[in-house]
C-alpha positions in Angstrom: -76.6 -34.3 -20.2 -75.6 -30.7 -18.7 -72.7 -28.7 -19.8 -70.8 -25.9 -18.0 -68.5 -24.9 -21.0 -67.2 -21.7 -19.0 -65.3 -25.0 -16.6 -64.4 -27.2 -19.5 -60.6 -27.5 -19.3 -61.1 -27.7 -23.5 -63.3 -25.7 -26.2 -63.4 -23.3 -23.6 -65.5 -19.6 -24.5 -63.8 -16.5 -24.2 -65.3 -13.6 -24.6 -62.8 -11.1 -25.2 -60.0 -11.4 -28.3 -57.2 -14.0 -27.0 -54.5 -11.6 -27.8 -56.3 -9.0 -24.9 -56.7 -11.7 -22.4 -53.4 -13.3 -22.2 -50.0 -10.9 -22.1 -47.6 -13.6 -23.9 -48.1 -16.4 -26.6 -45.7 -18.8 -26.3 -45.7 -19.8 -30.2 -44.3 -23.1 -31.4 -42.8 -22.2 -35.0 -42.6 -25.0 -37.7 -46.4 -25.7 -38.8 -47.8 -22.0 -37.2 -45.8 -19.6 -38.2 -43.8 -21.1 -40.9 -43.9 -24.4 -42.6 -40.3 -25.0 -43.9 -38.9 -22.1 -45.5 -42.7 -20.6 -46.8 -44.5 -18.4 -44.0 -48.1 -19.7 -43.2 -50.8 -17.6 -45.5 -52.0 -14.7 -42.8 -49.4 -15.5 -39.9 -47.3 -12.7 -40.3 -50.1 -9.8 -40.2 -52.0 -11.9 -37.6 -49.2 -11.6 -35.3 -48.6 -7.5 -36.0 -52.1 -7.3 -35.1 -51.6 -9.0 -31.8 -48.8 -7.5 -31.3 -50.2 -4.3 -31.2 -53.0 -5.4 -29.3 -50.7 -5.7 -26.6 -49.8 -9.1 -26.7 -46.1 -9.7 -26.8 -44.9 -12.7 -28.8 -42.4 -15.8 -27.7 -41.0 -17.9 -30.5 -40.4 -21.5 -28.6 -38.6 -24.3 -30.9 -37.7 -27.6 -29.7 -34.7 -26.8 -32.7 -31.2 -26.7 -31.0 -29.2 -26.3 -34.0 -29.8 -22.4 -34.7 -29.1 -19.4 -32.4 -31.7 -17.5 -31.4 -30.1 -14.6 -33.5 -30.5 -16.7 -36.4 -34.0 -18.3 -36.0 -34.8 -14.6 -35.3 -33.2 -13.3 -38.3 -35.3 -15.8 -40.0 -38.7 -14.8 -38.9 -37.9 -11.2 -39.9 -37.1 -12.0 -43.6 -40.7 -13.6 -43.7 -42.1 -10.6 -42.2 -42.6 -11.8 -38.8 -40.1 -9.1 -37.2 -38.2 -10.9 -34.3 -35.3 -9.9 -32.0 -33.0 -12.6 -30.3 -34.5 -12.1 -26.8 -38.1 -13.1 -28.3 -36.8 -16.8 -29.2 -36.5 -19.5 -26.9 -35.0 -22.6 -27.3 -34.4 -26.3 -26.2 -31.0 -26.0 -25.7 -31.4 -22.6 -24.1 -33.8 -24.6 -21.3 -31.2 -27.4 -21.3 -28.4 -25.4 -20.5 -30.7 -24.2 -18.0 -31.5 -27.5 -16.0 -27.7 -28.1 -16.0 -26.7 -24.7 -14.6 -29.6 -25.3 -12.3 -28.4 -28.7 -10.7 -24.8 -28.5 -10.7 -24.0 -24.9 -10.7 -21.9 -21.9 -12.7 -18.8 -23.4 -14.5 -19.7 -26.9 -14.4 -18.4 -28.8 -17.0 -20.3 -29.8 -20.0 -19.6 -32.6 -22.8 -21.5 -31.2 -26.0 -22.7 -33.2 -28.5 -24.0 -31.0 -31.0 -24.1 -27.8 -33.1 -21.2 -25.0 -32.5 -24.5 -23.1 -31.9 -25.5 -25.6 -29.0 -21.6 -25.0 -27.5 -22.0 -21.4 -27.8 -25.6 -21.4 -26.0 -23.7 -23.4 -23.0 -21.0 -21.2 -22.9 -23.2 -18.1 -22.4 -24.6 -19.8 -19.5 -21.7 -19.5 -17.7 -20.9 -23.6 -18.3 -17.6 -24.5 -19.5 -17.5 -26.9 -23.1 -15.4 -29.4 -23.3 -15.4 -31.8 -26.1 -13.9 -35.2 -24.9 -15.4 -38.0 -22.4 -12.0 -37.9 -21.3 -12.0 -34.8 -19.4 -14.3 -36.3 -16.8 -17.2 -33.6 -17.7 -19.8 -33.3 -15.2 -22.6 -33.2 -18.1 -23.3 -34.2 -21.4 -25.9 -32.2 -23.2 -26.9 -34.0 -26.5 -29.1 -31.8 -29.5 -29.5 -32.7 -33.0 -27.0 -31.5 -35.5 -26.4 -33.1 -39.0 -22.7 -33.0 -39.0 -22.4 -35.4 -35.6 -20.6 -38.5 -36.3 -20.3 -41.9 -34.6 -17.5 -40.9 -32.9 -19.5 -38.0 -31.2 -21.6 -40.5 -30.1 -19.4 -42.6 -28.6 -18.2 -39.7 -26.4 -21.3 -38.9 -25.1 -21.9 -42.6 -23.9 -18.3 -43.0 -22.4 -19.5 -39.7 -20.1 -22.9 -40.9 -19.4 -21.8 -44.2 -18.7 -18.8 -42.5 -16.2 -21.6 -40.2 -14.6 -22.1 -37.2 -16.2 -25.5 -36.0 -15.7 -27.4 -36.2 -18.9 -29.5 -34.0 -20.8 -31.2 -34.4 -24.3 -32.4 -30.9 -25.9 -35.4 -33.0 -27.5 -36.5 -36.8 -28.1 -38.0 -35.6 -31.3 -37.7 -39.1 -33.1 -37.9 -37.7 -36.9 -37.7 -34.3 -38.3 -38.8 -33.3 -41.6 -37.5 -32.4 -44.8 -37.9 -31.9 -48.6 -36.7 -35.8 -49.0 -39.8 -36.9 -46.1 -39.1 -37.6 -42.5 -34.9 -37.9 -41.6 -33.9 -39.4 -37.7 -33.7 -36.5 -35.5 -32.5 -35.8 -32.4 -34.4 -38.6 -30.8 -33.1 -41.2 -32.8 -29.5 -40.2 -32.0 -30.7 -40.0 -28.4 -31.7 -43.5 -28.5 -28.1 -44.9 -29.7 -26.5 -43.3 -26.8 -29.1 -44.5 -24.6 -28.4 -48.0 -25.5 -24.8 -47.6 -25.3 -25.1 -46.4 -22.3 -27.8 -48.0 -20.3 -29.3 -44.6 -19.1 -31.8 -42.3 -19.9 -31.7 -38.2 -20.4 -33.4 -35.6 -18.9 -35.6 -34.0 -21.6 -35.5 -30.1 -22.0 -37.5 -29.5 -24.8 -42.2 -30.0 -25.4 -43.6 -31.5 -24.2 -41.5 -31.6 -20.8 -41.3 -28.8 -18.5 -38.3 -27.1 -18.3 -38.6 -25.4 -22.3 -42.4 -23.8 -21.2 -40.6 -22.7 -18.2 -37.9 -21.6 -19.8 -40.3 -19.6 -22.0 -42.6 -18.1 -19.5 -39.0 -17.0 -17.2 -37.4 -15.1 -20.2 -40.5 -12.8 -20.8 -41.7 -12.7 -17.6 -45.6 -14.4 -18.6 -47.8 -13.7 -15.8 -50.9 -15.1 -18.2 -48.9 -17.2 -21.1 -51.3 -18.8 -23.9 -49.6 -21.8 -25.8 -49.7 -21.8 -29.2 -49.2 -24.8 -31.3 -50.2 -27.1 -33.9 -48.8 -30.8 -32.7 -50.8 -32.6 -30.0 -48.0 -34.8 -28.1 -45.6 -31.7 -27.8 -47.1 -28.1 -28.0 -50.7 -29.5 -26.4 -49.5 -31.9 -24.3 -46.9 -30.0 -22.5 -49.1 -27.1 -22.1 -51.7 -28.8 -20.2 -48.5 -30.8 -18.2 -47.4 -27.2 -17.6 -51.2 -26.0 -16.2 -51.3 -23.5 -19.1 -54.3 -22.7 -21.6 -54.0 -23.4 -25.1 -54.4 -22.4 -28.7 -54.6 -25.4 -31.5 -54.1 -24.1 -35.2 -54.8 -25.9 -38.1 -52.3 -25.4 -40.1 -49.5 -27.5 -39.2 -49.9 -31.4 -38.9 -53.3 -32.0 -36.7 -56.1 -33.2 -38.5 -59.9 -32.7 -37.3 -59.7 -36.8 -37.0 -56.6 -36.8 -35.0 -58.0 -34.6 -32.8 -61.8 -36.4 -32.3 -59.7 -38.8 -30.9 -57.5 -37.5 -28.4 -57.1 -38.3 -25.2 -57.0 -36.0 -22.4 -53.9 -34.2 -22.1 -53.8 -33.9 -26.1 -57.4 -31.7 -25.9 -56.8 -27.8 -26.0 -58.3 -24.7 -24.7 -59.2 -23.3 -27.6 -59.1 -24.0 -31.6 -58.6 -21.7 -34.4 -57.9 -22.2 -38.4 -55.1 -20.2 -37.5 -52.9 -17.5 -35.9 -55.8 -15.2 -36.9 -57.9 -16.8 -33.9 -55.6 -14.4 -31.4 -57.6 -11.7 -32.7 -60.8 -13.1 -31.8 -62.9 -14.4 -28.8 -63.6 -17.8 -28.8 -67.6 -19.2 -29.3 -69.3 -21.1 -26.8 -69.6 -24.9 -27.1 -73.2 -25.9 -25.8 -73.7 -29.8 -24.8 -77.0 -31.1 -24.1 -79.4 -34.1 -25.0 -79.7 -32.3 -27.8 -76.7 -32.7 -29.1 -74.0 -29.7 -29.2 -74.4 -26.5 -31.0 -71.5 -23.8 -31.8 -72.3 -20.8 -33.8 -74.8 -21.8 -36.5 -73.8 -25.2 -36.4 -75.0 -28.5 -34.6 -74.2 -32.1 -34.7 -75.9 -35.0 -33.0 -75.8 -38.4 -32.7 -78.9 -40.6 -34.9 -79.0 -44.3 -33.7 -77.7 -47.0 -32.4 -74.6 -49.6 -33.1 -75.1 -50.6 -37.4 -76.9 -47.9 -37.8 -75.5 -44.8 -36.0 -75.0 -42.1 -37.8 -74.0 -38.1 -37.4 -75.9 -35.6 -38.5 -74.0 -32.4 -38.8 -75.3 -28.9 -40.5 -75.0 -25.2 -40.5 -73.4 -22.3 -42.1 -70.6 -19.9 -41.1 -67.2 -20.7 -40.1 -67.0 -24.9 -40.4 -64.4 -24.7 -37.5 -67.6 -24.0 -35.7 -68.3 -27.7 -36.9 -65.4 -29.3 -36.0 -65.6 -27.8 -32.8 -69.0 -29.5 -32.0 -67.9 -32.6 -33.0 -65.3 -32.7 -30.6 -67.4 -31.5 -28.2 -69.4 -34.8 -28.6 -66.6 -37.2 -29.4 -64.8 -36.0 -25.7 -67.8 -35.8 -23.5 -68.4 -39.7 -24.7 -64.5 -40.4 -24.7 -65.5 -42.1 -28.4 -64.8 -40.6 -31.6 -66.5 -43.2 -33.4 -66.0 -43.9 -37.0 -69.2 -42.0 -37.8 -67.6 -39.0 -36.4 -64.6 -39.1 -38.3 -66.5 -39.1 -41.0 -68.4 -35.6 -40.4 -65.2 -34.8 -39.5 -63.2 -35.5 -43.1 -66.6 -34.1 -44.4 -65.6 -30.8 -42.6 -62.0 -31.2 -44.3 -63.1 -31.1 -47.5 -65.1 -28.1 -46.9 -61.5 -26.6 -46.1 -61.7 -25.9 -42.6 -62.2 -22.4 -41.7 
């Protein structure tokens, strides 16, 4: 077995601190830099520091309910000090792909927030609010206020031809309560009404990283996330290197066992990993090795087993049992074992 980590499109090295070799982090939010209304432990001076390293910071929500004045606002009172031009969001990008197809002024059918309507308006779209002015598009986004009635509007549209364009498919969302149908779910009852299906705006589709990468003018954009089908995914759909942080909803199993366009660039504990170069990953007969740490495979079928050691960082771990569980494409349950072994040491 060879290995030529400096070409692995995942657990890639990099020798210099991420926040010097890429000009813009295009952060997800909910799970890296906040977690409901509590800021993650270390994300706020982990971002001045990478901020002043030169790095400049893009906050990118799949959230269409809140401006970007207020998600900004919001970041600032947990220390993370934002302005409105640093957020980007889905229904920024949707209002985008609409503008884009059918031009300046078209009309648009809004189904969602006031904030959504205002978001269309300043893209030089015109709101209306009935299926009965014939709009030329209907942009759905989640907001908790929207009624059947709403709903019923947007499918009359679609139905009549309006193109269509969902902020996000996000099928839940959480909350103090547990998971609550988000915008997704709603999606899918006009969908069925209708017979059609949107065009998505928001991760892991295109046009929000786009969207993202247009407004600060990213020549060398690192993704930053902590969910593999949306921040991961659409970073490696969008040819883009990656950051995984643990501190949002990925566990070490869940990631032994992803598949290919879920696997990114580079993995950290957390935000503090922008301030640092990333290790090589060394795959060989041997095994793999990262830092101070090695894990190999002992056995066959009954009897395999993992043997996994060292000192330092246990990220450094986790990250050579990936190593092995992709090379193979097979996590293997003895792997996800090491790997809730590594959990309990707390990761990092």
């Amino acid at each position: 077995m060879t290995d030529d980590s400096s070409n692995r499109p995942w657990l890639r090295p990099c020798g210099q601190p991420l926040a010097t070799r890429y000009d813009v982090a295009l952060l997800d939010l909910d799970g890296v830099v906040y977690i409901g209304p509590q800021p993650v432990t270390g994300a706020a001076p982990a971002l001045a520091k990478a901020r002043a390293a030169g790095m400049r910071l893009a906050f990118v929500t799949n959230n269409a309910s809140r401006s970007p004045a207020t998600v900004a606002a919001h970041l600032s009172e947990l220390g993370v000090p934002a302005d409105a031009d640093e957020v980007v969001t889905s229904a920024q990008a949707a209002a985008s792909v609409i503008r884009e197809r059918l031009g300046d002024g078209a009309s648009v059918l809004v189904t969602g927030s006031p904030e959504l309507r205002e978001i269309v308006e300043a893209a030089g779209l015109r709101p209306v609010s009935s299926a009965d002015d014939r709009p030329d598009a209907v942009v759905q986004g989640f907001w908790d206020r929207l009624c059947y009635a709403d709903l019923a509007e947007a499918a009359v549209a679609v139905r009549g031809g309006a193109l269509w364009v969902a902020t996000n498919v996000d099928a839940t969302l959480p909350s103090q309560r547990g998971l609550l149908p988000g915008n997704g779910s709603l999606v899918g009852v006009v969908a069925t009404a209708s017979a059609h299906k949107p065009i998505v705006a928001g991760k892991p589709e295109l046009p929000l990283h786009a969207e993202g990468v247009r407004r600060l003018g990213a020549k060398n954009p690192l993704v930053v996330g902590d969910r593999l089908d949306t921040d991961i995914e659409g970073a490696n759909a969008a040819a883009t290197d990656s950051l995984l942080v643990m501190t949002g909803v990925t566990t070490g199993v869940e990631l032994l066992n992803a598949s290919a366009e879920h696997r990114p660039t580079y993995l950290g504990c957390d935000l503090s990993a922008l301030l640092e170069p990333q290790p090589e990953v060394v795959l060989d007969e041997q095994g793999a090795r990262c830092g101070e740490w090695f894990a190999r495979r002992a056995g066959d079928g009954k009897r395999a087993e993992v043997e996994l050691g060292g000192q330092g960082p246990s990220v450094d771990g986790l990250r050579a049992l990936l190593a092995l569980a992709w090379a193979a494409d097979d996590a293997g349950e003895e792997l996800a074992d090491a790997a809730r072994s590594l959990a309990r040491l707390e990761v990092g």
